[in-house]
C-alpha positions in Angstrom: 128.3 -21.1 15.3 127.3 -19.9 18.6 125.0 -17.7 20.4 125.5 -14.7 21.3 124.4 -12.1 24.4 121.6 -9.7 23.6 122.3 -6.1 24.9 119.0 -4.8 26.5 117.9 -1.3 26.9 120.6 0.8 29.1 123.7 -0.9 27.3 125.6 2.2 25.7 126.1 0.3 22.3 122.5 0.5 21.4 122.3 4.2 20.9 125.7 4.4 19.0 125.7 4.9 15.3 127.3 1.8 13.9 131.3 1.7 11.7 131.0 0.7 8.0 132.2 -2.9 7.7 133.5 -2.3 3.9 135.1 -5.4 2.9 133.1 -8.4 4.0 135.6 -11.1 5.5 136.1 -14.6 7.8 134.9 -13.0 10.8 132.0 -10.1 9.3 130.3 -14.4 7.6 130.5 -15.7 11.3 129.4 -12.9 13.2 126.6 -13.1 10.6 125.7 -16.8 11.2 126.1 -16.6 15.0 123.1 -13.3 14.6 121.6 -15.9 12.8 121.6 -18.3 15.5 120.8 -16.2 18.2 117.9 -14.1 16.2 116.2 -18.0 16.2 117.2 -18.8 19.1 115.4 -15.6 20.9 112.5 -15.8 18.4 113.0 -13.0 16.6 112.2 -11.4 13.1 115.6 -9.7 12.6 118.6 -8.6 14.9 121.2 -5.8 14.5 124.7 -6.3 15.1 124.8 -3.4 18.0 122.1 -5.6 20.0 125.2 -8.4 20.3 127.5 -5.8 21.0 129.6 -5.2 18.2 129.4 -1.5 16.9 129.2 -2.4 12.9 126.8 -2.3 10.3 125.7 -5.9 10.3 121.8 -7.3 10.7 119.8 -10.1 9.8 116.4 -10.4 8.8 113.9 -13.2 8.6 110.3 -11.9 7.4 107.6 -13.2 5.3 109.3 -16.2 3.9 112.8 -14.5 3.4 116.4 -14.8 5.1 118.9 -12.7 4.6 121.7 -10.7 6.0 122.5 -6.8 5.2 126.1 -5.7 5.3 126.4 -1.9 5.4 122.6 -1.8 4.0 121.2 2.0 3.0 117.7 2.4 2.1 117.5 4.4 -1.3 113.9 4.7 -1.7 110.3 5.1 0.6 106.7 4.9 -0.4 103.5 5.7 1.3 103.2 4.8 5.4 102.1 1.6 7.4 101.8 1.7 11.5 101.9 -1.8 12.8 102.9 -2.6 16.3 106.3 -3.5 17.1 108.7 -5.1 19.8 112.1 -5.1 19.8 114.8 -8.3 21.0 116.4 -5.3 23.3 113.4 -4.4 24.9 111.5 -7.6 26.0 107.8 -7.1 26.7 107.5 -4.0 25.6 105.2 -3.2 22.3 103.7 -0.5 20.3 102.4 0.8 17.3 105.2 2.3 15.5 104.4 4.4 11.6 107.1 3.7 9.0 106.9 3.8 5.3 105.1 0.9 3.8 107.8 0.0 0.6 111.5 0.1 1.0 114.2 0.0 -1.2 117.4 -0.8 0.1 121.2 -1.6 -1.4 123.5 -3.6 0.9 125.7 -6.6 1.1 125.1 -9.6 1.3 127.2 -12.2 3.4 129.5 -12.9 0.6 130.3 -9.8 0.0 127.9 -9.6 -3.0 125.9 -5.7 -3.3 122.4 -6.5 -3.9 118.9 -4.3 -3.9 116.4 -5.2 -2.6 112.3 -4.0 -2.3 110.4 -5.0 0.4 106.5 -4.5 2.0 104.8 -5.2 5.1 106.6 -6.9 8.1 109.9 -7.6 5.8 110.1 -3.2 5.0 109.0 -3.1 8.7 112.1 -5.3 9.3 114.6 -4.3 7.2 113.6 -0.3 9.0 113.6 -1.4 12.4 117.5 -2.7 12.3 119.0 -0.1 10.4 117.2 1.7 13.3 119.2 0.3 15.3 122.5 0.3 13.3 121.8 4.1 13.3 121.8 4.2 17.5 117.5 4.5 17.0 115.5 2.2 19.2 111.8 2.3 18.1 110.5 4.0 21.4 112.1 6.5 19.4 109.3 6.9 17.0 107.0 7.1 19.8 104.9 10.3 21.0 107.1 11.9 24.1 104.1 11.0 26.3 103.7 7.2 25.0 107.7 7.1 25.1 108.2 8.3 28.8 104.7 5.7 29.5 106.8 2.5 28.0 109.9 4.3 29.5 108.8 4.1 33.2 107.4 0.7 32.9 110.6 -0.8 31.6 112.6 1.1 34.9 110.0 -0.1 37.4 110.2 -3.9 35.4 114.1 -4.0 36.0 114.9 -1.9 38.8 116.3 -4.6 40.3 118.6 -5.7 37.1 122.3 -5.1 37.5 123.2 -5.6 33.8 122.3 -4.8 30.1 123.2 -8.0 29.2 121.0 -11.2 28.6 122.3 -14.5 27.7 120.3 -16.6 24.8 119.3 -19.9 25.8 119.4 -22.7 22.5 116.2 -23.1 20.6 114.0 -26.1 21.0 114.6 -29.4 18.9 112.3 -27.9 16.1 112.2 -31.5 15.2 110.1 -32.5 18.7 
C-alpha cells in the first residue's frame, strides 16, 4: 500500500462527475487500500477517489465503528434531515454546518466486487453523503448559503494565496502503538 496525494480545493478533478468503475479488479482493491491508508493517515472519516486524483466512483468510509469501501455506490432512499458541521480532507481548516438527510440507504460495491445495501444514521449517513458528494463533482461549500459560501470562499483565497499547487502530499500516521 502506499499513500497517496490529496487534491485540495482549485484542482479541476474535484468538481468533475466521476466514471463508473463496473467490474471491480487488481487495481480498483489497491487503489481502495492505498484510500484506506491515506484517509488514516490524514485523519479522516472517509475519502473519495477524486480527492487522490483518479476520476472514478471509488470512496471509503470509516464512521461510528464501521469500515468500508463503496464501489459505484447510489443512495436509493432518504429520511428526515440532520445539520451537523462538516470539514472536508480537500479543504483543510475550513468547517461548517452543512443540512443532509438524517438516514440513508445506499447500494454499492464492495471491494470484492460483492453489491451490498447498506442503511446508515448520524456521522456514517453524514459520511457516506459527503463522498458521493464528491464523486458527483459537489464539495460541501456547495450546500452552503451564497453569502456563507463566498465568506469560507475568500478565507480559503486569502489562506493560500501564496500556494502554487492543488496538491498536498500525506505524511505516514503515527506508530498508533506509541
Amino acid at each position: 500500500m502506499s499513500l497517496l496525494s490529496l487534491h485540495l480545493l482549485g484542482s479541476p478533478v474535484l468538481r468533475q462527475r466521476s466514471a463508473e468503475v463496473g467490474a471491480v479488479d487488481e487495481d480498483v482493491r489497491r487503489l481502495v487500500d492505498d484510500m484506506f491508508e491515506t484517509m488514516d493517515a490524514a485523519h479522516g472519516v472517509g475519502l473519495a477517489a477524486n480527492q487522490v486524483g483518479i476520476a472514478r466512483r471509488v470512496a471509503v468510509v470509516d464512521a461510528d465503528g464501521d469500515r468500508f469501501a463503496m464501489i459505484d455506490p447510489v443512495v436509493v432512499e432518504t429520511e428526515g434531515s440532520s445539520t451537523a458541521e462538516e470539514g472536508c480532507l480537500s479543504i483543510p481548516e475550513i468547517y461548517a454546518d452543512v443540512t443532509r438527510p438524517e438516514r440513508v440507504v445506499i447500494e454499492a460495491l464492495d471491494r470484492e466486487g460483492n453489491r451490498y445495501r447498506r442503511e446508515a444514521t448520524g456521522l456514517k449517513a453524514r459520511a457516506i453523503q459527503h463522498e458521493i458528494d464528491h464523486l458527483d463533482g459537489i464539495l460541501f461549500l456547495d450546500h452552503l448559503s451564497l453569502m456563507r459560501r463566498q465568506m469560507l470562499m475568500s478565507r480559503w483565497r486569502r489562506e493560500h494565496k501564496d500556494d502554487t499547487s492543488h496538491i498536498k502530499e500525506v505524511q505516514p500516521a503515527a506508530d498508533r502503538a506509541e
